[in-house]
C-alpha positions, 0 to 999 in steps of 0.5 A: 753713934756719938764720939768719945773724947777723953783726956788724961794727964800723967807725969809718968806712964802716959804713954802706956794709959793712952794704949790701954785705953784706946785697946780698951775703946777697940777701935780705931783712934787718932791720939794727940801728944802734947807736953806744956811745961812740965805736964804730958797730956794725951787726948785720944778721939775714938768712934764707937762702931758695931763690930761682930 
């Protein structure tokens, strides 16, 4: 299957949006953390896989 990719970009909360969205992919995710000036983005790369 093909790989998401999503990016979000918060001042505040970042860190639970990330955790909502990679619980909500319910998959196991790789998420980066990277502050540039003043702004918190998140970068989480997941596989979509058949799970029964």
């Amino acid at each position: 299957m093909k790989s998401r990719e999503a990016t979000w970009t918060s001042q505040s909360g970042t860190e639970m949006l990330a955790r909502r969205m990679t619980s909500w992919a319910g998959a196991p995710s790789t998420c980066r953390f990277s502050v540039k000036n003043t702004r918190t983005s998140w970068t989480c790369h997941w596989r979509k896989e058949k799970v029964f």
